[in-house]
C-alpha positions as CSV (number, residue, x, y, z in Angstrom):
1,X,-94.0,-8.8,65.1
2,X,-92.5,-8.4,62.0
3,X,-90.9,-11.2,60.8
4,X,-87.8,-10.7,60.1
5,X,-86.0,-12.9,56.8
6,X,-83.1,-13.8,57.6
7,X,-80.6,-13.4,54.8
8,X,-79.6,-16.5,52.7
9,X,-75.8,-16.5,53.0
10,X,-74.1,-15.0,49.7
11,X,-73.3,-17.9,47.5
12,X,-69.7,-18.0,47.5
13,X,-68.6,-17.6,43.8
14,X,-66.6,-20.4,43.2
15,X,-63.0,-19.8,42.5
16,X,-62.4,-18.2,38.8
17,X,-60.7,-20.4,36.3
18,X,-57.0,-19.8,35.9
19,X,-55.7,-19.3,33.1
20,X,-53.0,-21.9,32.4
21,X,-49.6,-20.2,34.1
22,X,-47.3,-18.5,30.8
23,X,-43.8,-19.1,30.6
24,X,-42.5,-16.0,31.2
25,X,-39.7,-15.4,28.8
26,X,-36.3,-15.5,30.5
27,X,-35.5,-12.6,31.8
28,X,-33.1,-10.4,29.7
29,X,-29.9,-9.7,31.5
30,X,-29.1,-6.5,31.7
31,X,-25.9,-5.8,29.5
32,X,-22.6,-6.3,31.6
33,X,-21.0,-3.5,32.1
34,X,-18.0,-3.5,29.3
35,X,-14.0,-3.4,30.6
36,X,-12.8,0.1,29.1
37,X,-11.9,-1.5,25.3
38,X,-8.4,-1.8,25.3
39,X,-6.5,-0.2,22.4
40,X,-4.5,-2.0,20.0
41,X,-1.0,-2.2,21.2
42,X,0.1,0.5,19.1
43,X,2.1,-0.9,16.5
44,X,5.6,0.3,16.4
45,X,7.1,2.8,13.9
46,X,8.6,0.7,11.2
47,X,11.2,4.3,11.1
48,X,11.8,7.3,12.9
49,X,10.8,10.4,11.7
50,X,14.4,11.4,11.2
51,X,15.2,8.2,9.0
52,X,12.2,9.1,6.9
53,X,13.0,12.7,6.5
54,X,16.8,11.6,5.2
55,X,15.1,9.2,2.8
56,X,12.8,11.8,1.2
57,X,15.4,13.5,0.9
58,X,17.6,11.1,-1.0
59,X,14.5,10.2,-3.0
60,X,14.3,13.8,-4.6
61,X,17.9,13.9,-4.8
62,X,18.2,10.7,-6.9
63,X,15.1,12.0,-8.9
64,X,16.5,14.8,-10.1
65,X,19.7,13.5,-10.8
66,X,17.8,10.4,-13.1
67,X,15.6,13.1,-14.5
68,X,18.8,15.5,-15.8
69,X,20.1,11.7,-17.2
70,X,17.0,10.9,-19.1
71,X,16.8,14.2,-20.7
72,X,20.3,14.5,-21.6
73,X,20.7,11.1,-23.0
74,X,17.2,11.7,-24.9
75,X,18.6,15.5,-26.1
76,X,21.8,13.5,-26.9
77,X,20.2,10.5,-29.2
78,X,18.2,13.6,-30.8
79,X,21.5,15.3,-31.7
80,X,22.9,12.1,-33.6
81,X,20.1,12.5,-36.0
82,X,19.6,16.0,-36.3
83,X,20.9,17.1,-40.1
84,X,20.9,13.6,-41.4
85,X,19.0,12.3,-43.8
86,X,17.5,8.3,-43.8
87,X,20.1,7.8,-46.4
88,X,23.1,9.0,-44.9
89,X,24.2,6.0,-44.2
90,X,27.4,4.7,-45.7
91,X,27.9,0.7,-47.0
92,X,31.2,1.0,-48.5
93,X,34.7,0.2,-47.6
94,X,35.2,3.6,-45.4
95,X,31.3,3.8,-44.6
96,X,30.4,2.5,-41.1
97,X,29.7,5.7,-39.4
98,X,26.1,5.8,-40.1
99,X,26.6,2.2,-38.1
100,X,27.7,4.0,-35.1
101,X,25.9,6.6,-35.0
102,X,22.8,4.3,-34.8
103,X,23.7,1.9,-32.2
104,X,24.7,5.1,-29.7
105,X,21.3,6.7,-30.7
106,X,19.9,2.9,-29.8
107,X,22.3,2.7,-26.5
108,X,21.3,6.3,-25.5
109,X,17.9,5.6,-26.3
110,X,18.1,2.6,-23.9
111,X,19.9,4.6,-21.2
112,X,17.3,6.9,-21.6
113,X,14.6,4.3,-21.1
114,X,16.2,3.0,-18.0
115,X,16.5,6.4,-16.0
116,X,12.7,7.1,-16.6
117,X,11.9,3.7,-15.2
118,X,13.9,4.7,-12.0
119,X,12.3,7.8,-12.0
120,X,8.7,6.1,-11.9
121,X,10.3,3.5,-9.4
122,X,11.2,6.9,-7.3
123,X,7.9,8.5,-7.4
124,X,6.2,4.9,-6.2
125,X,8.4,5.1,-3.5
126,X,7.2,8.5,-2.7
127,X,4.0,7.3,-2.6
128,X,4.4,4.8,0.2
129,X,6.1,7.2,1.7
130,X,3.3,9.6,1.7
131,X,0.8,6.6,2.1
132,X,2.7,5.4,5.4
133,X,4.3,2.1,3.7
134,X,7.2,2.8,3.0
135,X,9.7,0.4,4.2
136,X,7.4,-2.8,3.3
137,X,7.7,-5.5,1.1
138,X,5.3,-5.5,-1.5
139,X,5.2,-9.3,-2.0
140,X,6.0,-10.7,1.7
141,X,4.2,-7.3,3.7
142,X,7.8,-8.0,6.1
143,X,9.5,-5.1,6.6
144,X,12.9,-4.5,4.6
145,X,15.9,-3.6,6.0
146,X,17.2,-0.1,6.6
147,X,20.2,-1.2,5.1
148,X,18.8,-1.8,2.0
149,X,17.0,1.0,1.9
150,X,20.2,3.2,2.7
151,X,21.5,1.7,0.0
152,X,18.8,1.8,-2.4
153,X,16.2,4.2,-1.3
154,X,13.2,3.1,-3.7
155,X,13.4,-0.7,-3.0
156,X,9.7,-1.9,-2.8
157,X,10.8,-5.7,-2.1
158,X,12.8,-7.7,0.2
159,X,16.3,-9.1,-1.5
160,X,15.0,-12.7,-1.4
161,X,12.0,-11.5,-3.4
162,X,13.8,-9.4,-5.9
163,X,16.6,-12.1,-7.1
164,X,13.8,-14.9,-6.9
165,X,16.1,-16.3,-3.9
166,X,14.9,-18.8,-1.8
167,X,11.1,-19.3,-2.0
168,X,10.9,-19.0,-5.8
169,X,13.2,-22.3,-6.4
């Protein structure tokens, strides 16, 4: 008889070491689902297009008309000294025209001045105008009024700011 072995039970293998447990990180949220982004309220038209258009057009109109000034008051001082000679000028008992005829060269000169500074002020205007400020206040940012501008279309500033009124006291 053949002996027969019995088998030796398998050796249980003892229970494998853990490793110690991770923290799992949190798990990442998945993004929320955005609300449609709402627009900015539109902001409302400072002017109409048809207050605008009438504006530009008194804008060129007053251009021109401060442009013919300068020149003709600039053509006009050039005139008083054309054919005189530095001394022309007359001290005596009937002298005195060489006086007058330099203080209007000086006063024409001036007016002269002052039409080109409108004409600049004009074209700055413009420029907002192009630029899509036109109608602000460069000092406060409020908004000046129509009136105003009707009045005086290249007005960059709100009255209180251009008289020094009542915040520069």
């Amino acid at each position: 008889m053949a002996t027969a072995k019995k088998k030796a039970p398998a050796k249980k293998k003892a229970p494998a070491k853990k490793a110690p447990a991770k923290k799992k990180a949190p798990a990442k949220k998945a993004p929320a689902k955005k609300a449609p982004a709402k627009k900015a309220p539109a902001k409302k038209k400072q002017f109409d297009k048809n207050f605008l258009k009438a504006q530009k057009a008194l804008l060129l109109e007053e251009r021109a008309r401060y442009v013919r000034s300068a020149e003709s008051l600039r053509a006009e001082a050039d005139a008083l000294i054309e054919g005189r000679e530095p001394g022309d000028v007359q001290f005596d008992e009937e002298g005195g025209e060489g006086d007058t005829l330099a203080v209007e060269r000086e006063r024409d000169l001036a007016l002269s001045a002052h039409a080109q500074a409108a004409v600049d002020e004009i074209d700055q205007a413009l420029n907002r105008l192009k630029a899509g400020t036109y109608g602000i206040c460069l000092v406060s940012g409020k908004s000046i009024p129509k009136e105003r501008l009707r009045a005086i279309p290249w007005a960059a500033e709100r009255v209180e700011y251009k008289t020094g009124g009542f915040l520069r006291r």
